[in-house]
C-alpha positions in Angstrom: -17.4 -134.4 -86.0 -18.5 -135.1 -89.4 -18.9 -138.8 -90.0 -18.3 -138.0 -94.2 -15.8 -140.8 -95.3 -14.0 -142.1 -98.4 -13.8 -145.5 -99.0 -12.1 -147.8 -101.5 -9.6 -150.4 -103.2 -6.1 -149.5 -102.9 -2.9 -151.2 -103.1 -0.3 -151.9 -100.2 2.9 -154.1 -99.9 2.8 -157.1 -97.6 5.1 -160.1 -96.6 7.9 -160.2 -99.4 6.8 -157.2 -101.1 4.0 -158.9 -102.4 1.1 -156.5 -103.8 -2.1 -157.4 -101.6 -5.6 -155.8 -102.3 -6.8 -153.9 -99.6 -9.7 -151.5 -98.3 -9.4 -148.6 -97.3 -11.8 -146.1 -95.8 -10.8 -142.7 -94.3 -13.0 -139.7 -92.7 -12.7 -136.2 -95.1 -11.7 -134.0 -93.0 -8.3 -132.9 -92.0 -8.3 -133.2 -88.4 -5.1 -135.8 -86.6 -6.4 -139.4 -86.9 -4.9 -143.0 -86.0 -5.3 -146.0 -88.0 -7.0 -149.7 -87.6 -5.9 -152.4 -89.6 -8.7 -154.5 -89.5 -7.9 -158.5 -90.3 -10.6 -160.3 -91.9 -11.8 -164.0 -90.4 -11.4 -167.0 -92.2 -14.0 -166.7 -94.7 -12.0 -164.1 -96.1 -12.1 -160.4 -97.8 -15.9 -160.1 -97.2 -18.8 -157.2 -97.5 -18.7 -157.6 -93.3 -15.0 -156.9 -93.1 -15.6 -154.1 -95.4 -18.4 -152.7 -93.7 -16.1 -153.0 -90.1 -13.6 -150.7 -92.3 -16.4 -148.0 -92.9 -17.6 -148.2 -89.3 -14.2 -147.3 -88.2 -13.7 -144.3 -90.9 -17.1 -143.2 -89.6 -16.0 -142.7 -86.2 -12.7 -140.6 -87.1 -10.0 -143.1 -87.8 -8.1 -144.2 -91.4 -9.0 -148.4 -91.5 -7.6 -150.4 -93.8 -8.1 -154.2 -94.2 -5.4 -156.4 -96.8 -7.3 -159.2 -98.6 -4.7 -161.7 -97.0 -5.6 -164.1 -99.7 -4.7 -161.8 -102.7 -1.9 -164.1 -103.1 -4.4 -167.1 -104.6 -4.6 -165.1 -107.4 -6.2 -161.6 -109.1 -9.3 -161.6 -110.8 -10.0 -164.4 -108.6 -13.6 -164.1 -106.7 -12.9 -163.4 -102.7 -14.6 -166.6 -102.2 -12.8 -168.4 -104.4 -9.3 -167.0 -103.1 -11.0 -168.1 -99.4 -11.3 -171.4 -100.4 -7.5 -172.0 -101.7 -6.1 -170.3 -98.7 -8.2 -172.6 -96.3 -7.2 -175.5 -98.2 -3.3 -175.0 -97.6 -4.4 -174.4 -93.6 -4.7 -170.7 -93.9 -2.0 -167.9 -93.6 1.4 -168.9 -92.2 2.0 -166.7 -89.2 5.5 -164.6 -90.6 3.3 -163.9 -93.7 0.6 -162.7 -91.4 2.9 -160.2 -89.4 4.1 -159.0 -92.8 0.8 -158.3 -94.5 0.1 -156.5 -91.1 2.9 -154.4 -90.8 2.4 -153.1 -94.9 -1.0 -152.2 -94.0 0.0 -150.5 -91.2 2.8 -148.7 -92.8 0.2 -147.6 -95.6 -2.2 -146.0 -92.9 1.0 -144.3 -91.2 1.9 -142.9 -94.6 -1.9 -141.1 -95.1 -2.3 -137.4 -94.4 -3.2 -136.4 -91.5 -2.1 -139.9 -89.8 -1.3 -138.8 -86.1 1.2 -141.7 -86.0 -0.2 -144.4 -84.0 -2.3 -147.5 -84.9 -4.6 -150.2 -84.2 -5.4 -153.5 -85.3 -8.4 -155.6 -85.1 -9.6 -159.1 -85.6 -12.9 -161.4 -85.7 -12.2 -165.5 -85.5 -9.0 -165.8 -86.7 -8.6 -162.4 -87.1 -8.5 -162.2 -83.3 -5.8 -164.5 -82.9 -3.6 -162.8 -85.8 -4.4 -159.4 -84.4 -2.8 -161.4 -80.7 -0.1 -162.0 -83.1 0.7 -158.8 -84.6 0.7 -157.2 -81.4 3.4 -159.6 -80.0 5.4 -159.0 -83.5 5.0 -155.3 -84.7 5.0 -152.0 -82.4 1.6 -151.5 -82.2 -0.5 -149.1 -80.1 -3.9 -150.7 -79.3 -5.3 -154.4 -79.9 -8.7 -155.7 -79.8 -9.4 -159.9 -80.1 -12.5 -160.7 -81.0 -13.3 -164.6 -79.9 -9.5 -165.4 -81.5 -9.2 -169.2 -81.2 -5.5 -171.1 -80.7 -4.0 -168.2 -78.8 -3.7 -170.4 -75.9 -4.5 -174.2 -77.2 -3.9 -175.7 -80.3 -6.5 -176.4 -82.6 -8.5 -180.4 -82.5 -6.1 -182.5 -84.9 -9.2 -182.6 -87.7 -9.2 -178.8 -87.6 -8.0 -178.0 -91.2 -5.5 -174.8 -90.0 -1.7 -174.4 -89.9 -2.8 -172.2 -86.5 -1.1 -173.3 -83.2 -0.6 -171.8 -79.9 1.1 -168.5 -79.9 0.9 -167.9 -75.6 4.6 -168.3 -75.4 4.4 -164.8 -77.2 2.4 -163.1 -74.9 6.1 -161.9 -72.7 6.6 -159.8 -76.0 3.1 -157.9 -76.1 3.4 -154.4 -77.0 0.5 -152.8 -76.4 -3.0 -152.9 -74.0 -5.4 -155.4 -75.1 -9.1 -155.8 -75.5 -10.3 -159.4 -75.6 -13.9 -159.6 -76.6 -15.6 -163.4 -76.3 -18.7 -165.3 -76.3 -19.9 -167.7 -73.0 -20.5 -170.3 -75.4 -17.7 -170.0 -77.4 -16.3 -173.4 -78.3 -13.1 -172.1 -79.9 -12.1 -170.4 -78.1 -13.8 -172.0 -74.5 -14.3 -169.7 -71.7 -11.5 -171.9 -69.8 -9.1 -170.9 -72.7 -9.9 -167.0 -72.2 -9.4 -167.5 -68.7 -5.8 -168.4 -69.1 -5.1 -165.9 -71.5 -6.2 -163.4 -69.0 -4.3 -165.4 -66.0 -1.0 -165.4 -68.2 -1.6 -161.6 -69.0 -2.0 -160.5 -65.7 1.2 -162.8 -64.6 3.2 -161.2 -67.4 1.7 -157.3 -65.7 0.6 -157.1 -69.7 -2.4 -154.4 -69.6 -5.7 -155.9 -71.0 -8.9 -156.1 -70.1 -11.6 -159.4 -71.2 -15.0 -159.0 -71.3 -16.8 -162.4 -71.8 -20.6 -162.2 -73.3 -23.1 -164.1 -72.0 -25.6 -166.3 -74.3 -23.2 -165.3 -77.1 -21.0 -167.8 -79.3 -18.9 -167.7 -81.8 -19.3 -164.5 -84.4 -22.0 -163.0 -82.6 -20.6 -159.1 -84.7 -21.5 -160.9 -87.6 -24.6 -159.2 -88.3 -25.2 -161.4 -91.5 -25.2 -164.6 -89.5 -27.3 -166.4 -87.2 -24.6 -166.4 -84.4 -25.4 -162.3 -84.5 -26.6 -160.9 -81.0 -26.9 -157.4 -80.9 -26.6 -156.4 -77.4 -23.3 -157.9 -77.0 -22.1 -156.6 -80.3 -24.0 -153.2 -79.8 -21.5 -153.4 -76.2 -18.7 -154.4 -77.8 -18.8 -151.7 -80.3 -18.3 -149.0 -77.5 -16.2 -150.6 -75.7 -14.0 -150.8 -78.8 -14.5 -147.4 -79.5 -13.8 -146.6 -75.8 -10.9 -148.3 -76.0 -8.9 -147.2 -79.1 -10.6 -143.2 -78.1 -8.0 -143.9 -75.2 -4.7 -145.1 -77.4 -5.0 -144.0 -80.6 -6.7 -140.7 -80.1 -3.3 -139.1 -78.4 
């Protein structure tokens, strides 16, 4: 398989047909692909996210990733558009899905598109990609370390996030839940009752829990970075969507 990609800025409609930037990147070839809608962390429309996008086009699948702060205004700096978002507590949930299911719909709409898709999410990117999968008919989810899936966040925390368990009867698709050992948000307890509440529910999922990993450890630009757990997490990702999106 030839790992020769396109990558770039597009357009797509999101939550009340609002334009959001986005970035795509797609293989060049012409064989049947699904699509990953990658959701950026908190810090926002970054190179990492970007280069997650790539990684995914690399390995045969159309990956697109809406800037969910385009709405703070264009010709804004990501960074600055990061720092108005976090200040109004991040990105309501309904606008989330939204954004989600345009991005999604863009990817369907691609040539060669075999129809079904993916979505993936770091920090919270983990817990909106939990989110999207309860809300949207999706085919494969991967959470990476999402926090406030199960507990709400510490009353200082400055996010609009709460707990979205009560969702997880409405899951539509198999999970992959990805997570540090010493992860404070979210704490190994919290993934363990994610998992318990999944397996009450006969949702399909499967957690793997790193350990002498935190927070962020994919983040190769950060010190949190570990590279055997992400190096594992990378196949089993790839593992994982190989077995739902590849049909």
């Amino acid at each position: 398989m030839s790992d020769a990609i396109w990558a770039g800025t597009v357009a797509v409609t999101g939550h009340g047909d609002a334009e959001l930037e986005a970035y795509l990147a797609r293989p060049l070839g012409d064989a049947p692909r699904g699509g990953v809608v990658v959701i950026h962390h908190m810090p926002g429309y970054d190179p990492g996210t970007k280069e997650f996008v790539r990684t995914f086009a690399a390995h045969g699948y159309a990956a697109i990733a809406p800037n969910l702060y385009s709405r703070e205004g264009a010709g804004v700096s990501p960074d600055d558009q990061a720092a108005a978002a976090r200040a109004k507590g991040g990105v309501p949930d309904e606008q989330l899905v939204g954004d989600v299911a345009g991005a999604a719909a863009h990817l369907s709409s691609l040539d060669h598109a075999n129809g079904r898709i993916g979505v993936i999410g770091h920090c919270s990117g983990g817990r909106q990609a939990f989110l999207a999968a309860c809300e949207l008919d999706i085919d494969a989810a991967v959470d990476c370390y999402g926090a406030f899936v199960v507990k709400d966040p510490p009353e200082e925390y400055p996010t609009m996030a709460g707990s979205i368990v009560a969702k997880a009867p409405n899951l539509s698709c198999p999970l992959l839940g990805l997570f540090g050992e010493e992860d404070r948000f979210p704490a190994p307890d919290e993934v363990a009752e994610l998992d318990a509440e999944l397996t009450r529910l006969g949702k399909e999922h499967e957690f793997h829990t790193y350990p002498e990993a935190g927070h962020a450890f994919f983040a190769v630009e950060r010190p949190a970075f570990r590279p055997a757990a992400a190096k594992d997490g990378w196949e089993k990702i790839f593992a994982f969507y190989g077995r739902h999106l590849n049909a």
